[in-house]
N, C-alpha and C positions, 0 to 999 in steps of 0.2 A: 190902166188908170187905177183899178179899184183895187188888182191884186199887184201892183206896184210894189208893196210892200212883201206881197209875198217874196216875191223877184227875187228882191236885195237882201228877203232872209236866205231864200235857197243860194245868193250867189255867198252869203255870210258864212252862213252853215258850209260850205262847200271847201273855202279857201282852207281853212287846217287840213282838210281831207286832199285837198291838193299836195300838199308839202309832205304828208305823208308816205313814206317808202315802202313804210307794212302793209297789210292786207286793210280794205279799207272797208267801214262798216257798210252795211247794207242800208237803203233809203229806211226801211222801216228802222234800224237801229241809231240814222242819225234822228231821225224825227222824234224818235223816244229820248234823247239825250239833250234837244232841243225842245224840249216837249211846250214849255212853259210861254217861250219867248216864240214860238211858233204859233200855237194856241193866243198867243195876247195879238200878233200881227194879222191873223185871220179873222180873231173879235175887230179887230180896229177896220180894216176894209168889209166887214159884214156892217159892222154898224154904218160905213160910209154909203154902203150902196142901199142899203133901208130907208138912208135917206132921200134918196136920187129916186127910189121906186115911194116914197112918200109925195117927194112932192111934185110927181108925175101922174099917179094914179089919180087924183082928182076926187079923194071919196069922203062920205061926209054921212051922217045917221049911224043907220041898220048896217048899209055895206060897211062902213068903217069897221064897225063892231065885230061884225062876221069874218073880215078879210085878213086881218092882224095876226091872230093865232095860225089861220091856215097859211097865212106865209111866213110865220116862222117853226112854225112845223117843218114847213118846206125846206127852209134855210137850215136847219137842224140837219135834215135829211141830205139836202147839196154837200152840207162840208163835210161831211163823209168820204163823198165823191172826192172832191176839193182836196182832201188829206190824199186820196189815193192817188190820183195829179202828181201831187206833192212828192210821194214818194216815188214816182217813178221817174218824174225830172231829176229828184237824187238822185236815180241809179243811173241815169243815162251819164247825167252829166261827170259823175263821181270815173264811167266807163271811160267816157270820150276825153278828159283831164288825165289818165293815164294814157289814151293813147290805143287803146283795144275796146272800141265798138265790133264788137263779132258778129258775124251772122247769128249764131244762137242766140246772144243779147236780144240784138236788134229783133228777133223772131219773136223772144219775150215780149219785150218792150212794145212792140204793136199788139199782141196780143192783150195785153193789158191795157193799152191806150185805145182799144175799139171795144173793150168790155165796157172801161169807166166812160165811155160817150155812148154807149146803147142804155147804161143805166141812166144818165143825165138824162134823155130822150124819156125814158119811161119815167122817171120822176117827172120831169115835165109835166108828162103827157097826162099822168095819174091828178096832179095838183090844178091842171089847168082845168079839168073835167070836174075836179071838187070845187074849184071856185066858181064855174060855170052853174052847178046846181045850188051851191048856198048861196052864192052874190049875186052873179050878174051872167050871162056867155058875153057880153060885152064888156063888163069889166074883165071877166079870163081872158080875151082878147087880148085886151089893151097889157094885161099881167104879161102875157107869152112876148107882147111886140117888145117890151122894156125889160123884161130878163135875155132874150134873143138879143137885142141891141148891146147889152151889158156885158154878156158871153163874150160877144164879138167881138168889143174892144180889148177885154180881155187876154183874149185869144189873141190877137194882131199883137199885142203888147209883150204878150211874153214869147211870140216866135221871133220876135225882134231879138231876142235878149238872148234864144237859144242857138247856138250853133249847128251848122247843118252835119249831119253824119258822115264822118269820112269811110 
């Protein structure tokens, strides 16, 4: 839903790199060459989902005031994360479009996709703990159930879109 867009940029970005017969850039050198229009499709689903976590969150004063900054701190910190996603669905998918997922690949490629989910996990874990003592642990609560949720569809959404490793 949210990262939809990113989807259709990674399948965008991808199709030249398909047709190509040369050696083909690395995820980090398509994402730099893409840099702009990648960066505007990650603003446009961060903005969307700020909204879904707006007007879900329920807050109104002091908490409002306090919560804002700390989650876009947060969200600062996520697309980081998000970018390194990014670039490894490049690599995968850039691999599996020529037709050579390797073991070595593949050994990378999990390697790197259980790093960027243990640091999600401790960002989480780090933000939900901050908004706990500035806000609420009830409001951090209700924060972790609706970015958990959001993850999630997420997540279903683009294993839809990705192919399985041959």
């Amino acid at each position: 839903m949210l990262l939809r867009t990113v989807v259709a940029l990674l399948a965008f970005c991808s199709l030249p790199l398909i047709a190509a017969e040369s050696e083909m850039p690395t995820g980090k050198e398509v994402m730099k060459q893409n840099q702009a229009l990648i960066q505007n499709n990650l603003d446009d689903a961060d903005y969307k989902r700020k909204q879904i976590v707006k007007a879900h969150m329920d807050l109104a004063g002091v908490e409002n005031e306090k919560f804002w900054p700390i989650y876009n701190t947060y969200r600062a910190e996520a697309l980081k994360i998000n970018k390194g996603i990014l670039e490894t669905m490049i690599d995968y998918g850039q691999a599996y479009s020529k037709g050579y997922v390797t073991d070595d690949l593949a050994t990378d490629l999990l390697n790197r996709i259980y790093t960027l989910q243990e640091d999600h996990i401790q960002l989480r874990e780090k933000y939900t703990r901050r908004l706990a003592d500035e806000v609420s642990p009830k409001r951090a609560m209700r924060f972790l159930q609706i970015e958990t949720q959001l993850d999630a569809m997420l997540e279903i959404d683009i294993s839809r879109q990705v192919p399985l490793a041959e």
